[in-house]
N, C-alpha and C positions, 0 to 999 in steps of 0.2 A: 917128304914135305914136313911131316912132324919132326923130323932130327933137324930140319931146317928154322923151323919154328922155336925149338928148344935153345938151341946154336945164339941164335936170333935175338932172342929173349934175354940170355942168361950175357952175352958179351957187350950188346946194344941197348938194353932197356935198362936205363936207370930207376928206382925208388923216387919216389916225391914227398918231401915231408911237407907240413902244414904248420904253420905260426902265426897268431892272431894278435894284433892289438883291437883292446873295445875303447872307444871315444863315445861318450855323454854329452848331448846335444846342447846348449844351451841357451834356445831363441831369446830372441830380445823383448819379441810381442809375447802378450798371454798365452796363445796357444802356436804350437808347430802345422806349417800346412804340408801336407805332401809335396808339393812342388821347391818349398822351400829346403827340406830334407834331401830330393832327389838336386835341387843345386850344388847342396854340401857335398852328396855323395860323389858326384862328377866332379867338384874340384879337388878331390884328394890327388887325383892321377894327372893333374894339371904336369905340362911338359916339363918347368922350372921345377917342379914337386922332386919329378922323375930324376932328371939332372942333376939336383941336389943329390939325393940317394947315388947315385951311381959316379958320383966324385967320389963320396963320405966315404964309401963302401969300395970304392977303385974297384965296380965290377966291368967285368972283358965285355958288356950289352951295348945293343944299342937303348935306344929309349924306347922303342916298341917292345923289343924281349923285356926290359925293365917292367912296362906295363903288362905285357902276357905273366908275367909270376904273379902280377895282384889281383887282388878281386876286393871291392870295396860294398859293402852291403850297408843298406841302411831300415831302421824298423822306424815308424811314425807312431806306434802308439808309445813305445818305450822310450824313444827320442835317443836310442842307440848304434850307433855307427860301428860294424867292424870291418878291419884291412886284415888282410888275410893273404899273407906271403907263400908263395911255393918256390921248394928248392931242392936240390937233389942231396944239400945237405942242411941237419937237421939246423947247425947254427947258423948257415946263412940265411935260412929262413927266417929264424928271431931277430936276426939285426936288420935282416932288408925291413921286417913289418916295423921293427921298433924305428928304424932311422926314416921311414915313410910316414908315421906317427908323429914325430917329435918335430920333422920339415913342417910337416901339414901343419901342426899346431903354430910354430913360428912363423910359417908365409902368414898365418892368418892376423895373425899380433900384427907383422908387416903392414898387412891392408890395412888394418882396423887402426895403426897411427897414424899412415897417411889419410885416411877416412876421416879423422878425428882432426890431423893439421887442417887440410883440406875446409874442415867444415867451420874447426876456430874461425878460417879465414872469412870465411863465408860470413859469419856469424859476425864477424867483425863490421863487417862493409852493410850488413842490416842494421848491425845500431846505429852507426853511423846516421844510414837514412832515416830512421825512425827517429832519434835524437832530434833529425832537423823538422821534421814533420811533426816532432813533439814541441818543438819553439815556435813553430808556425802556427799551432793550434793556441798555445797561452797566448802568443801576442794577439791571435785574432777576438780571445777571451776577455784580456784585456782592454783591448780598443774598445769591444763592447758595451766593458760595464762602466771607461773611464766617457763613453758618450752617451749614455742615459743615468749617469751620477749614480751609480746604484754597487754596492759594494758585495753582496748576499740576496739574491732576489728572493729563496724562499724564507728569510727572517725580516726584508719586505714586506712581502705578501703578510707572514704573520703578523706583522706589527700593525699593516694598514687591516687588516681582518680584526684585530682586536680592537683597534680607532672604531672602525665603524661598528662591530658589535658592542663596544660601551657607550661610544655616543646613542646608541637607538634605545639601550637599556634605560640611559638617565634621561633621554627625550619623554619616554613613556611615564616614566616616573616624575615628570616636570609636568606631561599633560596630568596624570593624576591628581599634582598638585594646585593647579590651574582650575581642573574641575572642585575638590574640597574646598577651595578658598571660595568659590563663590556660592556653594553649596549652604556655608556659613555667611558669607555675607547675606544672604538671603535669609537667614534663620535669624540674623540679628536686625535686620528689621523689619522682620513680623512682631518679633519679640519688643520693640521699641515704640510699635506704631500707639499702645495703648499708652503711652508715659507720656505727661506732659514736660516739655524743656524747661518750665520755673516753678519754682515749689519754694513754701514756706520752708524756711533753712535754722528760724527759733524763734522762741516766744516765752517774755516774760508774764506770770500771774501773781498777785495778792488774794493772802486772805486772813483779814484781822483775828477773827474768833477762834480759828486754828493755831496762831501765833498766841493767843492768851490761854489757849486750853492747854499749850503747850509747855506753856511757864506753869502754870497751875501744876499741873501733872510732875513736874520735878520741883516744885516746891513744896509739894505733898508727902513725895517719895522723902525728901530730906528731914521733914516735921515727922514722923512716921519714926526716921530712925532714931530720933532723940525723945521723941514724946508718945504717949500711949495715945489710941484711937478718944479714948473718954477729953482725951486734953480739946478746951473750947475753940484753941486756934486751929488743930488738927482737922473736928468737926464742921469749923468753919471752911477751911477749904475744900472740904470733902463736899460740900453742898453747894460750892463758887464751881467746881469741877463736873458735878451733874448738872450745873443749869449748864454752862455753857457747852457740853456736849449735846444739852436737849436741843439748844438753840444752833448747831452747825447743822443740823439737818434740815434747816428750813434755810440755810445760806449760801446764794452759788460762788465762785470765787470771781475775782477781777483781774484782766487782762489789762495789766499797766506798758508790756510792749513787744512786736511781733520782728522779725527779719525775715525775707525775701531772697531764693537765688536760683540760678540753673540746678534742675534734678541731679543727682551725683549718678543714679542708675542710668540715666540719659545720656549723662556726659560720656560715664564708662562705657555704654553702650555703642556708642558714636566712635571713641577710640577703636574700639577694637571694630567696628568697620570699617574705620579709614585702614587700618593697619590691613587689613584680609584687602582690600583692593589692591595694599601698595604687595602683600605675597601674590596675591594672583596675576597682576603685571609682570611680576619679578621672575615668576614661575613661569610667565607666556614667554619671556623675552629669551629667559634660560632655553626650555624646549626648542624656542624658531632655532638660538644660536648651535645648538645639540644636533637638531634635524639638517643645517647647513654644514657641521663639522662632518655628523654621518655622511653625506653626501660627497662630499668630498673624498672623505676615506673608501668609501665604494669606486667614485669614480678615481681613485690612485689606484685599486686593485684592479679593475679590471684594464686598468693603460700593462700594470706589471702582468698581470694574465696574459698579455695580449705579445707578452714579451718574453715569455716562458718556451715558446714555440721555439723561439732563433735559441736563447740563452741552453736550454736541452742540449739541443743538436751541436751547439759547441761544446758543453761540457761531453757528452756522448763521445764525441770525437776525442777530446782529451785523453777522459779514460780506456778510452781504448787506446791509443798509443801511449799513455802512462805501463796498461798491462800488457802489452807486445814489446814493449821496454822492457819489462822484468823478467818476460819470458825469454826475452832472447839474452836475456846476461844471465837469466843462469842459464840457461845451454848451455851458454860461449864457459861458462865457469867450471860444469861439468864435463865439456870437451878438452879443457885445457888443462887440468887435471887428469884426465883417463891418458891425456897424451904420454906421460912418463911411464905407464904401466897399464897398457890396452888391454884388454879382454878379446882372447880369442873367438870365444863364444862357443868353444867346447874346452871338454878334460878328457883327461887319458885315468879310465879307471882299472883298465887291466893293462900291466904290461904284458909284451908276450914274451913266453917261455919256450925253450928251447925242446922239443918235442924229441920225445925217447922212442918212437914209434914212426917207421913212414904211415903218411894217412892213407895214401893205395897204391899200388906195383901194378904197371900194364904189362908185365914179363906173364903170368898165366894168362889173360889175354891173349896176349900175340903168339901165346905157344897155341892156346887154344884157336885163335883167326888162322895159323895156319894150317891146322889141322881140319879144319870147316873150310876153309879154301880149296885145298885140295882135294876134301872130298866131293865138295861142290863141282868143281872142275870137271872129276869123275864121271859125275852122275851126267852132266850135259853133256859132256864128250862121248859117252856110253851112247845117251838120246839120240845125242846127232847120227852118231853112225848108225843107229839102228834105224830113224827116221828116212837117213838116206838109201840105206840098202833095205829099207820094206817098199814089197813089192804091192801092186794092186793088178790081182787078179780076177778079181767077181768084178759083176754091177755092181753091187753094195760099196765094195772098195773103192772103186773108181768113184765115183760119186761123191763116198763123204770125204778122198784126198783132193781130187776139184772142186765140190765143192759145186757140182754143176751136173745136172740131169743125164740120166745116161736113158735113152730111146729105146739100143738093143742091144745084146750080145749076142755072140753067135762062136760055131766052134769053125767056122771060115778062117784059114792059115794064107790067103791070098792065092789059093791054086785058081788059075780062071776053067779048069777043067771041073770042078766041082761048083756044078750050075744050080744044085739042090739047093746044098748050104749058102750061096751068096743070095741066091732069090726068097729062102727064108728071113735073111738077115733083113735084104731091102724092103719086104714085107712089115717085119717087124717094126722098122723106121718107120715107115711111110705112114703106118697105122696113131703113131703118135705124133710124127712133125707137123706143125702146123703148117699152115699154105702163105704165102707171100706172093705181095704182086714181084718183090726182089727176087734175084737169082739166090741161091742156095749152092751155097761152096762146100766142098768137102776140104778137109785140112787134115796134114798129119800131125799127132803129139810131137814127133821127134824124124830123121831121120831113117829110122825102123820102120814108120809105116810110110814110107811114100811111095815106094812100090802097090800098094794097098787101096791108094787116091783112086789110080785111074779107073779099074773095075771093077770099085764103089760108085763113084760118078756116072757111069754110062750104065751102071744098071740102076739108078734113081732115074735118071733122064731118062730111060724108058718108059715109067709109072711114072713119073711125076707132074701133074697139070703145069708146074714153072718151070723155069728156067735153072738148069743144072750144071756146074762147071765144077772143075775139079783143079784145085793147085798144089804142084808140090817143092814149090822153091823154096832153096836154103836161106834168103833173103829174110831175117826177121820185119825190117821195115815194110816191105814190102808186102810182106803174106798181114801183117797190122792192115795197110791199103785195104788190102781186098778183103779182110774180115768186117771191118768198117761200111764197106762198102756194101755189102750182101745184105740180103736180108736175114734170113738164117745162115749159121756155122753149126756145121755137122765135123767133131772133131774124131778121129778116126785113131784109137788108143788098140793095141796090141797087151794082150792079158799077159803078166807078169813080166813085161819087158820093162817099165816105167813106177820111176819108186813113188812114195807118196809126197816129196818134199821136188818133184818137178810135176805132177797131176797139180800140184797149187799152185806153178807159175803160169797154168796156161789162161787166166784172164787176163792176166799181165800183161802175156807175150802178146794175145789179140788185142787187147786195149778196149775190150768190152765185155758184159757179161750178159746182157741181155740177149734171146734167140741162140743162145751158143748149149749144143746138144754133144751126146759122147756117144758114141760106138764101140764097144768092146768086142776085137773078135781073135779068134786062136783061144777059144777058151778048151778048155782039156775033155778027156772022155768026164774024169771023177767030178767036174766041176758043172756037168749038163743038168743039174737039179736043182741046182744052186738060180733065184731069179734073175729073169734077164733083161728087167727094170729097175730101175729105183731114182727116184726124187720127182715123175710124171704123174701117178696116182696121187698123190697128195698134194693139190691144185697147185701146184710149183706157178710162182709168177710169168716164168720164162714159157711158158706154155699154153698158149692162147687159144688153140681148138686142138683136139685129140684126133682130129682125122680133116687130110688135105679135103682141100676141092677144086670138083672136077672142073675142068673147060669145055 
């Protein structure tokens, strides 16, 4: 067997070399998921993949043997992919990995331009509808603002917001005005109430003695500068000049003529209240005209408020099909460019190389399996014969090869002239069989004991309260019946005629194991010390009272 193994090994077991390519993953999304890795890794061996290799390579395979030389592995934290070639030679390893590599990579370019056509297309037939969905929006925009006359609702709104907050400001500022005007009108006539509306406006007076004291007085001043005081005419008016001063103090003057007219404080005063009536009307009328422009400008905003709701929800609309417009051209823009030059979506960062080494030889193997075979072989085959030619000669034997109770042994050779040893023996039975309302059959292991049946049988049926029959038919089916049938089986084994590999077919052969007892007898002089029970003392299932009873 080992020169067979050797033989074996060395003319039939080829060497297996090992060639790897490694591919670097390259998802699309931020991160790699497991399932999408183990996709890649299943399409490497895709049948077209296969196909291709094995034109490129004119190898004598089919596409299954193609695939049994690869093994494709993938790692998800590294986002590493290798193919991994077997060959019986070292370069057709490197070329099957390398042309299983370079396929993979171009199928994939493949997909990824029809993917890319494919979605241009796509892409194409969405602007499309979104263009028309994008004119259907401006003209609904349109309609709107060309039937509420309104061009920019919220420079609208601001414009009618800032109407009505300066109308209210210069309203306030007009009542302010309103209230000061007449704040002063009232101050002007209090202030007037004391003045009379006519008043002397002039008045002429005389007064002779003042006109002569007057001339005196510069006719003095003139004599003075040409003549000395001692001069007589000097003297003389010096004493014309004190009488008539003496004499004005006793003199009142005369009102020779008066004029009459309206006060001028009066007058003025009366103007500027007519004036403060005419700003404080101006300033009322101003305010009302302010209070009805505000009112106005309020009641426009809230009509455009009211109109912010619809106008929203159209422009809403717009911009969102303005921005799924731009979104879908650039796609279309970035698909229709990657078309000329697709992304596989891996690289090839190691080629593989031509290995100077096979990676394992099943030749010591298989020298070694045959030499564990054969000795394997050996040792069961030694077993079996030796299981089949051991004999069972004790109770103990008997027992642990069936497997089933043995009651009694006895050294009874079937002589019916030896009345000692057989009524020992049935003693012995009897003391252990349990009692059945069923009959109780004796049976032989084999052909050996059937001469043995009968004058076991008719000496149980003696002592025994039931019913005792004894069978010794060749019939397997048959002797099954009647074991099935009984209530106890007392089976009836010959010491060292029977191996231990048929003492185990007899639950078989009966087709029960319950109430089924053993008998051993022809046991030898050497073997009378040896017990002549075993599996009854140790409350054995099969064993339900330790002593029959009487009738």
């Amino acid at each position: 067997m080992a020169g067979a193994g050797l033989y074996v090994a060395k003319k039939h077991v080829a060497h297996q070399y090992n060639a790897a390519a490694v591919l670097e993953w390259e998802p699309e999304g931020a991160a790699a998921t497991e399932r999408e890795l183990r996709t890649l890794v299943e399409s490497v061996k895709l049948p077209q993949n296969l196909a291709a290799v094995r034109t490129k390579l004119d190898l004598p395979l089919t596409l299954e043997q193609v695939s049994h030389r690869v093994e494709v592995a993938g790692n998800a934290r590294s986002s590493f992919v290798t193919i991994t070639a077997h060959a019986e030679e070292a370069v057709e390893a490197a070329l099957i990995a390398d042309a299983l590599a370079s396929q993979f990579l171009e199928h994939r370019k493949t997909l990824r331009a029809q993917e890319l056509r494919e979605r241009s297309l796509e892409l194409g037939g969405s602007i499309a509808s979104t263009r028309r969905a994008l004119q259907t929006a401006r003209d609904a925009f349109d309609a709107f603002r060309e039937k509420h006359h309104i061009t920019d609702l919220p420079a609208e709104q601001r414009i009618a917001l800032d109407q009505a907050s300066r109308a209210a400001s210069e309203a306030e500022l007009a009542q302010a005005d309103v209230e000061a005007e007449a704040a002063r009108t009232r101050t002007l006539r209090g202030a007037i109430a004391g003045i009379s509306r006519m008043t002397v406006r002039g008045e002429t007076q005389s007064d002779p003695a003042a006109s002569r004291l007057a001339d005196a007085r510069a006719e003095l001043t003139q004599l003075r500068a040409r003549l000395s005081d001692e001069h007589p005419k000097v003297q003389a008016l010096q004493a014309e000049v004190a009488a008539l001063e003496k004499n004005k103090r006793h003199l009142t003057p005369m009102s020779t003529q008066r004029t009459v007219g309206i006060d001028v404080r009066w007058e003025v005063a009366q103007s500027e209240i007519t004036g403060s009536e005419a700003s404080r009307v101006a300033a009322r009328e101003r305010r009302e005209a302010l209070d009805a422009q505000a009112h106005k400008a309020q009641e426009r905003l809230q009509w455009l408020s009211g109109l912010e709701g619809e106008r929203n929800a159209l422009v809403a609309e717009l911009r969102a099909h303005e921005a799924h417009l731009a979104l879908l051209l650039e796609a279309k823009s970035k698909a229709d460019d990657e078309v000329g030059h697709p992304k596989p979506g891996a690289r090839l960062v190691s080629k593989p190389s031509v290995p100077r080494l096979p990676s394992k030889s099943w030749r010591k193997l298989v020298a070694i399996a045959f030499v564990a075979v054969g000795f394997v072989g050996a040792v069961v085959m030694a077993l079996v014969r030796a299981l089949w030619g051991l004999r069972a000669h004790t109770a103990r034997e008997a027992a642990f090869a069936a497997n089933l109770p043995v009651v009694a042994s006895s050294g009874w050779n079937g002589d019916r002239d030896d009345a000692i040893e057989l009524a020992r023996l049935v003693d012995d039975t009897l003391e252990v069989l349990p009692y059945s309302t069923k009959e109780l059959v004796v049976l032989p292991a084999s052909d050996d004991e059937r001469t043995l049946v009968g004058p076991i049988a008719d000496a149980v049926s003696n002592r025994y309260a039931g019913a005792v029959s004894g069978w010794d038919g060749a019939d397997v089916r048959a002797c099954r019946r009647v074991a099935r049938a009984a209530g106890q089986v007392l089976v009836v084994v010959r010491s060292g005629a029977r191996g231990a590999l048929q003492l185990a077919q007899i639950t078989s052969r009966l087709g029960r194991r319950d109430n089924v007892f053993i008998a051993v007898v022809g046991l030898g002089p050497e073997l009378a010390n040896f017990t002549d029970r075993c599996g009854v003392d140790e409350g054995d299932a099969n064993v339900t009272s330790l002593r029959p009873q009487e009738s």
